[in-house]
Steps between C-alpha positions, in 0.01 A plus 500: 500500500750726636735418143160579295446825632854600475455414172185708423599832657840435288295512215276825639828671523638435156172548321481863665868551445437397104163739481685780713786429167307545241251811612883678591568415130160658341559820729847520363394413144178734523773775717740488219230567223401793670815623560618404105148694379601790718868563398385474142260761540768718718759441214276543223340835657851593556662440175210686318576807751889470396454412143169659389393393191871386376537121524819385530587127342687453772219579781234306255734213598512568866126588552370155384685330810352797756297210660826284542645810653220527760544079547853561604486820759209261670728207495792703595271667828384161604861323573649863631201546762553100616828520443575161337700589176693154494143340546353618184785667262655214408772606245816375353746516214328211262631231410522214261204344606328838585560596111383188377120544727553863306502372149260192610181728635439676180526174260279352804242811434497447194397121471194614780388817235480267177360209725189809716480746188301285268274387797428873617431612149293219456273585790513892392738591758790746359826586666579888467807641534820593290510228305137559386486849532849652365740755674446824439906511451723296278757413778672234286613769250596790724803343673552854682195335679656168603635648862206629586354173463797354672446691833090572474428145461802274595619647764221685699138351344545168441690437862223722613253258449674233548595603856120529576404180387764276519705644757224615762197347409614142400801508763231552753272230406786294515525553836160224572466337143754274360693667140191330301241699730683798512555508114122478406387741725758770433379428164151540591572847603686598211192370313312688713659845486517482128095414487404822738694722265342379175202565724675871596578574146184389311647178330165308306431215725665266272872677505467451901451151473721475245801684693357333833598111358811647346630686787419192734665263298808807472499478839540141549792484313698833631380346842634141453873660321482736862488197729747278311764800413459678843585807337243783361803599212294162353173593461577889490697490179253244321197733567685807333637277230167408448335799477816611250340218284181633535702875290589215260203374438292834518783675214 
């Protein structure tokens, strides 16, 4: 008797401990979105102020990864006010290995688009973005360009995000789920935080399913290269190569 109800409270505890895990994650997600929405307004309402009707190339560039901006001061805020930088910024020269997971999560991407994109178009559902959309600037052409992409997304965007959802949100949940557990549900949110900004930016109801699978199954991947790598260089550099493609495929 005394072993059973051990046994049951042990099970209380870590069913409380995984719901208190995963309603930390959707305030962080759902905190970060806000955050992300907020900066882009700041920086857009700010750049307009600056710039006035002259658009700079070079700020067209920047201002499509405002949101990412926002993602990362969040991200940033959350390990400086519980001070636990080596818990979440996991970073590292890459190596090898890392490089290979690098060159491995866009072919992996890829396979998962041509496998989902025939299925969501067959159902009416229609991924927007770049790729479908265009860029309003020929980066590919205008090399004086390529820097700007190097430190917008590279080096402050893409680890932006990546810190939020990799570093904080999935190294939290792996705290009380095992790397499986974790993985999913960090991909959940991603999901999820990509599905309330379609809904934010008046996406047809199509795109946000669309870009709901896609960024789940995104997230999956970025998520399993995190926990096997150990370093956010990994999936930080694959989601800004990635969206590079997307130039490619938009020019």
């Amino acid at each position: 008797m005394a072993g059973g109800e051990a046994e049951r409270r042990s099970d209380v505890r870590r069913a409380r401990a995984m719901a208190v895990a995963v309603a930390g994650a959707l305030g962080l997600t759902v905190g970060g979105l806000a955050v992300g929405v907020l900066a882009a307004l700041c920086l857009g309402f700010l750049v307009f102020e600056l710039a006035g009707p002259v658009r700079s190339d070079a700020l067209v560039v920047v201002q499509v990864r405002y949101l990412q901006i926002g993602f990362l001061a969040f991200a940033l805020g959350y390990v400086a006010v519980h001070g636990t930088p080596r818990r979440y910024v996991k970073l590292r020269p890459p190596t090898r290995r890392d490089a290979g997971w690098i060159v491995a999560i866009p072919l992996a991407l890829a396979l998962l688009s041509a496998v989902f994109d025939p299925v969501l178009a067959a159902v009416g559902f229609t991924p927007s973005g770049a790729s479908a959309n265009g860029f309003p600037v020929d980066v590919l052409a205008r090399p004086a360009l390529w820097p700007v992409v190097a430190v917008a997304w590279f080096l402050v965007a893409a680890p932006g995000e990546e810190l939020l959802f990799r570093g904080v949100i999935q190294g939290r949940l792996r705290e009380t789920f095992d790397a499986a557990g974790a993985v999913a549900l960090a991909a959940a949110c991603f999901a999820l935080a990509h599905l309330l900004l379609g809904f934010l930016t008046g996406d047809g109801s199509g795109a946000i399913a669309a870009n709901g699978v896609e960024t789940f199954a995104s997230g999956l991947v970025f998520g399993a290269a995190y926990e096997r790598t150990d370093n956010l260089v990994v999936p930080a550099v694959a989601h800004a190569g990635l969206w590079t493609v997307g130039l490619a495929l938009a020019s």
